[in-house]
N, C-alpha and C positions, 0 to 999 in steps of 0.2 A: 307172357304178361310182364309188362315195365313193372318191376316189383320196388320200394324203396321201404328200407326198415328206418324209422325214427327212433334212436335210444335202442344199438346194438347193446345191451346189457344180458344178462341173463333168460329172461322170455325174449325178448327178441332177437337175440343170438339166436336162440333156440328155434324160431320159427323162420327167419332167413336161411338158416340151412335144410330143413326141409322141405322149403318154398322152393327152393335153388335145386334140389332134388326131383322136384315136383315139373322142372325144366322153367320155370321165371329167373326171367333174367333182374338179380337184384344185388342191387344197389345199398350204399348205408351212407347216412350222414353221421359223420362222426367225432370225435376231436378227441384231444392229447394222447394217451398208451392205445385206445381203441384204434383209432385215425392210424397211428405209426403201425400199430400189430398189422393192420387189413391192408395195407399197404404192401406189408412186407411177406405176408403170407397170405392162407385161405382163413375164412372165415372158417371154426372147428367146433364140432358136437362131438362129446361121449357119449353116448348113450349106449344099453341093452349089450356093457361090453363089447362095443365096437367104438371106431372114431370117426366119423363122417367128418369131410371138411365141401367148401365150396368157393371156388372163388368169386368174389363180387367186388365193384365199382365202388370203391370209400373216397366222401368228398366232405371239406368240413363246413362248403356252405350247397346248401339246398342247389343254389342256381348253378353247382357245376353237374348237378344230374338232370336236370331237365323235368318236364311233364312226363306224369307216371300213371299208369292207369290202377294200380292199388298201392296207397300209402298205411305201411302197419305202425302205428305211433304205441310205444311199449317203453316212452318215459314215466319216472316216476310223479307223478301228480306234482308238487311244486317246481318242476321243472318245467308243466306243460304252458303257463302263459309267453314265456322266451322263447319257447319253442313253435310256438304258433305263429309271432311275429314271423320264422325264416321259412315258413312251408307255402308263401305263393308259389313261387319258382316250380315248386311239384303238381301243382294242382291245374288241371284241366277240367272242360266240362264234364265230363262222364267220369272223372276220379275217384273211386273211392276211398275213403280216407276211416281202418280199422283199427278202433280206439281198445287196445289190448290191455287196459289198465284197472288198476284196483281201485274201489271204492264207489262212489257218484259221479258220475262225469257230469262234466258242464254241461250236456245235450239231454240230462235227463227230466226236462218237463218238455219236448218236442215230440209234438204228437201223442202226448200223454200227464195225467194227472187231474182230469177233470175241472174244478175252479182253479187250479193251478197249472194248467196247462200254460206252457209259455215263460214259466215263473223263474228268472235267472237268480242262482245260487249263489248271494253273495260271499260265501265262504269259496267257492270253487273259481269262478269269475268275476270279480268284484266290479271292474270297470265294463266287462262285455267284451272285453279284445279277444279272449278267444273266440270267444262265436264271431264273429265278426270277421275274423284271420281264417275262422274255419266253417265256412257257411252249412248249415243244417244239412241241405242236400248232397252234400258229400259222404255224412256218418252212416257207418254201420257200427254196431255196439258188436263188441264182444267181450264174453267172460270167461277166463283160462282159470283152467281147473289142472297145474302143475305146477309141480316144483324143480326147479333150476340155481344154479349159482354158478361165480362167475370163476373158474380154475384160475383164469388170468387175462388179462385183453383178448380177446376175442377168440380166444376157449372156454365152451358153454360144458358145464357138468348138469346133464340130466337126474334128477332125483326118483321122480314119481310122476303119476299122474299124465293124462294125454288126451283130455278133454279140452274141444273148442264150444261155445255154444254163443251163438251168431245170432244178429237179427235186426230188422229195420228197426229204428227210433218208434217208428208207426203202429209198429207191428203187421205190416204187410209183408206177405211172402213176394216179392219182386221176381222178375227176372234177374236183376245182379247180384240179389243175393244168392238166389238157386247157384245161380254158376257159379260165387264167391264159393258156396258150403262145399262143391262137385269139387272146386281145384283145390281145398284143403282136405277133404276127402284123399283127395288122390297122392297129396304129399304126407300123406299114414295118420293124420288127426285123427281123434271120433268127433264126431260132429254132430252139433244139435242145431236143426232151426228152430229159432224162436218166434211165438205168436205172441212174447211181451218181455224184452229182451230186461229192460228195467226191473221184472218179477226177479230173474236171473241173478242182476247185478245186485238187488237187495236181498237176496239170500244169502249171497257169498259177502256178502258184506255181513249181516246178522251174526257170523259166525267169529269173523275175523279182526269187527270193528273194536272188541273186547280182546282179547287175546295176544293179539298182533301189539298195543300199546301196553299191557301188564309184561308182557317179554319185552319191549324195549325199557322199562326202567327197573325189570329185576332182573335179566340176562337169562331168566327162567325159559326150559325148550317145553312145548305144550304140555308134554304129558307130567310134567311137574308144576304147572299151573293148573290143572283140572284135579290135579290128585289132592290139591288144597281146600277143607271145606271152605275156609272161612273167604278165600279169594273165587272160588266157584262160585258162591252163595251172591257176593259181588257182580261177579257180572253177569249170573243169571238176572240179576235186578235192572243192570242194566240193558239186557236183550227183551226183559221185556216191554222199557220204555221203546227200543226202539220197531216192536212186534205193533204196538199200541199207533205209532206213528205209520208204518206201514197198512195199517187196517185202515187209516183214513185217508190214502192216499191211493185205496185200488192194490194194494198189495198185501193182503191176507196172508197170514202165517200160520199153519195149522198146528205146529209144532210145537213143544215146549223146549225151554232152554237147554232141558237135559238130553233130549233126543238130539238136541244140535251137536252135542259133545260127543254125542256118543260114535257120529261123524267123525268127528276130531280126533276121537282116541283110536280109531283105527287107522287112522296115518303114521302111528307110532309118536315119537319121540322126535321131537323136528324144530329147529327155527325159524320163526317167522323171517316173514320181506322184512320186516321192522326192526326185528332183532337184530338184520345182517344189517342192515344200513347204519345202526347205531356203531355194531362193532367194526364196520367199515367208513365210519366219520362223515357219513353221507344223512342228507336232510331227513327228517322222516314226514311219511307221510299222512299228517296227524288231520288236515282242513281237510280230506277228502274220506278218510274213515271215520273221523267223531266231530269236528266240529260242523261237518254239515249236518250228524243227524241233532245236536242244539239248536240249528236253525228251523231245521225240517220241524220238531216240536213246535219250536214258537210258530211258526207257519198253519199247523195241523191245532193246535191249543194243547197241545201235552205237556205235560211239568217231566221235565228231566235230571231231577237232582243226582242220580247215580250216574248219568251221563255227562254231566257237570262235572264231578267228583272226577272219575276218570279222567276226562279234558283237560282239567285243570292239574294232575298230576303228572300227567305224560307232557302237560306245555311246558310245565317248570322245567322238566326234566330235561327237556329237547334244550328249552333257552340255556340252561347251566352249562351241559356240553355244548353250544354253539351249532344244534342239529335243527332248531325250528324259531 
């Protein structure tokens, strides 16, 4: 399979080389240290005490790789409208195009949401050029359940974690997805198919939405954000604005805030995506984990003033350092 990683970073380092294991022949679009490293060498994973490497085809514009029969896109969320402009060149009819990324993606009211079915997230695509750069029937959602960082250009440190959980926007079981979940299967993922890939993605967000930005503006690793009442108390208030938003949108959350943590603390002691992006002067990705659930409120009629509170602390924070 013509495999193409969009945003060889950390997860997608990570899943180009054991795609590339998996015998797809892949590809990356890449630019400045990434671009030179894959060039000059294999693409490299540590993992499980060993180093896998693989070599693959690095180009810094889309049209030197041609049509791909699966495109994994694992930028991080404000990088994905720029990036969507350069992904014709990869795209054919039967392409799929698997959106590895954190937060709400812009596909998510396709084939789902009831009176909101269809409904484009002006925090995630404001003008529609994503969708439009990336037409609906190409997306498969997925939500990665690992942690990675980046050792250096295109040396991937595996952390934890080695959950894929896949699925049509529709929630239909497809044939190309059967066959997507078989060839990740095969290249050592676990693998979940999803009958509502959106449930998936707003869980993992429930979790992260809060957390992920209280570590980028106190440099705090989770288990000394959870261990705080008076910042726990925080965003369990705000998880339940966003529990409140999900129940009107088809996505019920049986859980309470604390049961969510209780997840959390058995990952130990860890930095967020958010926290590394701060400490690597890199954007963070604040529109796609809190301010779309602001809008999703106004949308749903929920008052989000603790989700407000947050937004508006982590935006100051990001605009000060020059990250948002």
């Amino acid at each position: 399979m013509r495999t193409c990683i969009y945003g060889a970073g950390a997860i997608g380092g990570w899943l180009g080389v054991k795609l590339a294991q998996a015998g797809c022949e892949v590809s990356v679009v890449a630019r400045g240290a990434t671009l030179e490293a894959l060039r000059a060498q294999p693409l490299r994973l540590q993992q499980g005490g060993e180093t896998l490497s693989a070599p693959v085809r690095a180009g810094a514009d889309a049209a030197e790789l041609g049509v791909q029969d699966l495109v994994v896109v694992a930028v991080k969320a404000p990088a994905m409208a720029e990036v969507a402009k350069g992904m014709a060149p990869l795209l054919g009819p039967r392409t799929m195009v698997l959106t590895a990324m954190n937060g709400v993606p812009w596909w998510f009211f396709e084939g789902f949401g009831g009176r909101l079915a269809g409904t484009r997230l002006q925090s995630i695509d404001p003008d529609g050029g994503i969708a439009r750069a990336v037409p609906a029937g190409h997306i498969v959602g997925c939500v990665v359940h690992a942690s990675c960082s980046l050792r250096e250009a295109g040396f991937v440190q595996h952390h934890f974690g080695n959950k894929l959980i896949v699925g049509e926007p529709s929630g239909r079981k497809t044939e190309r997805v059967g066959e997507l979940a078989a060839l990740l299967g095969r290249a050592g993922f676990e693998i979940e198919l999803s009958e509502q890939i959106q449930k998936d993605a707003w869980y993992k967000l429930w979790g992260n939405m809060t957390v992920n930005p209280v570590s980028a503006i106190t440099g705090a690793t989770t288990d000394r954000i959870l261990d705080d009442d008076l910042v726990r108390e925080f965003i369990g208030r705000v998880m339940l604005e966003a529990r409140e938003i999900g129940a009107r949108i088809g996505i019920p959350i049986e859980q309470r805030p604390e049961d969510r943590h209780q997840v959390t603390r058995k990952l130990g002691a860890f930095k967020t995506s958010m926290l590394q992006d701060v400490e690597a002067g890199k954007a963070i990705e604040l529109d796609a984990l809190v301010t779309v659930v602001k809008e999703l409120g106004a949308l749903t009629g929920v008052a989000t003033p603790f989700t407000d509170a947050l937004l508006g602390l982590a935006r100051l924070h990001g605009r000060v350092h020059g990250l948002y």
